[in-house]
N, C-alpha and C positions, 0 to 999 in steps of 0.2 A: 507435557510431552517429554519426548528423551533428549540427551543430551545432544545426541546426532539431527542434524536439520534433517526436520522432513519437510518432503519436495510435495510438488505440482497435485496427482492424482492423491497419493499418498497423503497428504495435508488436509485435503476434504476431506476422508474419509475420517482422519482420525479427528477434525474437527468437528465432526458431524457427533462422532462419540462421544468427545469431549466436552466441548461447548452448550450451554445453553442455547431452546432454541433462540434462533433472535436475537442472538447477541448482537450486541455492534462490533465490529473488524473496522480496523486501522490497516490500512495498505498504504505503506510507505514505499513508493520507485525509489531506487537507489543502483548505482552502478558501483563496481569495484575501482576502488582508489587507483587509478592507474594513468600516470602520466601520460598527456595526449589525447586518454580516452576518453577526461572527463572537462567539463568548461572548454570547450573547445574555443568558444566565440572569446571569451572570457583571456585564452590562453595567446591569442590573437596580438590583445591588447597589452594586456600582462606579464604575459610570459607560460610558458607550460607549468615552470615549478610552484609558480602562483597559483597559477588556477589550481592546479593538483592542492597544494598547502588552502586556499577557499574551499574547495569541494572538500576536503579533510575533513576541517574545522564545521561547517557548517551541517555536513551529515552528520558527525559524532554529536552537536548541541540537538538537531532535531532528534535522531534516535535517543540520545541519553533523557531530554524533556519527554518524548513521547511514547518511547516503547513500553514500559512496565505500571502503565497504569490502571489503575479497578474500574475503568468505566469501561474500555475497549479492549478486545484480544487486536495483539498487533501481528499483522504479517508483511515482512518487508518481502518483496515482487527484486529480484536481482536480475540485472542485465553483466555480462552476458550470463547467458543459463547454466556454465559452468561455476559460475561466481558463491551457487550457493554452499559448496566445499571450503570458499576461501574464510578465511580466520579471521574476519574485520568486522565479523557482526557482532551484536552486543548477544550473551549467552541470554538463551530461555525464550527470546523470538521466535517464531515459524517463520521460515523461507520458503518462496517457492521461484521456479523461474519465469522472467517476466515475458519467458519467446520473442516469437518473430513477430516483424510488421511496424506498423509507425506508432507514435503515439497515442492514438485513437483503441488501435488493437492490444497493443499492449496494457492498458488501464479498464480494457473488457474482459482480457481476460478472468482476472479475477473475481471480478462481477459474476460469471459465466461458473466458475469452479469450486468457488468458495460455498458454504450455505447460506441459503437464506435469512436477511437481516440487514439493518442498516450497514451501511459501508460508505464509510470515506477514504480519499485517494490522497495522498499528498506525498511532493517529491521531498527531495533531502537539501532542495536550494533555498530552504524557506526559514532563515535562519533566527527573525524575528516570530516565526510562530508559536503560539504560547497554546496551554491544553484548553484553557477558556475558551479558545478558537473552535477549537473540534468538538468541545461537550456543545457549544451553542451550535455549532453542524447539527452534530446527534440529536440536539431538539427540536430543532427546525423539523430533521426528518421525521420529529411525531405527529406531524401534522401535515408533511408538503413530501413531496414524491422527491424533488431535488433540492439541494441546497452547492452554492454556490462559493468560494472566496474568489473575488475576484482582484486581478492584479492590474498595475496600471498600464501595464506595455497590451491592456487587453485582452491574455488570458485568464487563468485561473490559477491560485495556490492550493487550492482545495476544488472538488469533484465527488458530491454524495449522493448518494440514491437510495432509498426507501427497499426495494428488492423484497418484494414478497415471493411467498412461494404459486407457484403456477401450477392451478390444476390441471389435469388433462382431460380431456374424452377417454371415459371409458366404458364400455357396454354395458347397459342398464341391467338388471336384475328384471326378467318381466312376469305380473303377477302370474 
């Protein structure tokens, strides 16, 4: 792709062109480094500059471990949707914006825009994540519709889904 992030609609399309079908996608959520905005709960306890210097440090080791690797095309999902202009992502990524709505909507989007093919989800807070993590995602999903990492406060680090393409109805040809 070009040096200029390409966005949202714009990104499928040219993925579509570019990509094998089927590839695996890596969508990394990530927010722009921006005091206050990020580690809130974190910022609470710590401090803002803290949290700010944690969410830094911890998005730079996952993107720099996980963006440029030959098993997955990586697209970081930025919050806010302005973000994907700002100059803090690592060069040769696809950006797209991650919109409106909670976390739920926001991690479907891309499900929803992207092509068809395995995809995992993971945020930029996962600072022990290693790419062994994700290739056993991605193999999980050659067999299993979901694959899971789960964390101990209950959620998940990871969110993968299979994502085949959907046929449609279309009128028959009749003899």
């Amino acid at each position: 792709m070009a040096n200029r992030p390409v966005v949202g609609r714009e990104l499928a399309k040219a993925l579509r062109k570019s990509a094998a079908p089927f590839r695996a996608r890596l969508v990394v959520m990530a927010k722009v480094p921006v005091a206050g905005a990020v580690k809130t709960r974190l910022a609470r306890e710590a401090g803002v500059a803290e949290a700010l210097r944690f969410y830094r440090a911890a998005s730079r080791a996952v993107l720099g471990r996980l963006a440029h690797q030959p098993f997955w095309e990586t697209v970081v999902a930025v919050a806010p949707d302005t973000g994907v202009r700002a100059n803090v992502w690592p060069a040769g990524v696809s950006l797209m914006p991650q919109g409106g709505g909670d976390l739920g909507a926001r991690m479907q989007r891309p499900m929803r825009m992207l092509p068809p093919g395995p995809m995992c989800v993971v945020g930029t807070d996962v600072p022990g994540i290693r790419v062994g993590d994700v290739r056993r995602a991605f193999r999980l999903l050659g067999r299993c519709d979901a694959a899971f990492g789960p964390a101990e406060d209950g959620g998940f680090w990871l969110v993968g889904l299979r994502r085949r393409p959907r046929l449609r109805d279309r009128p028959r040809d009749r003899p």
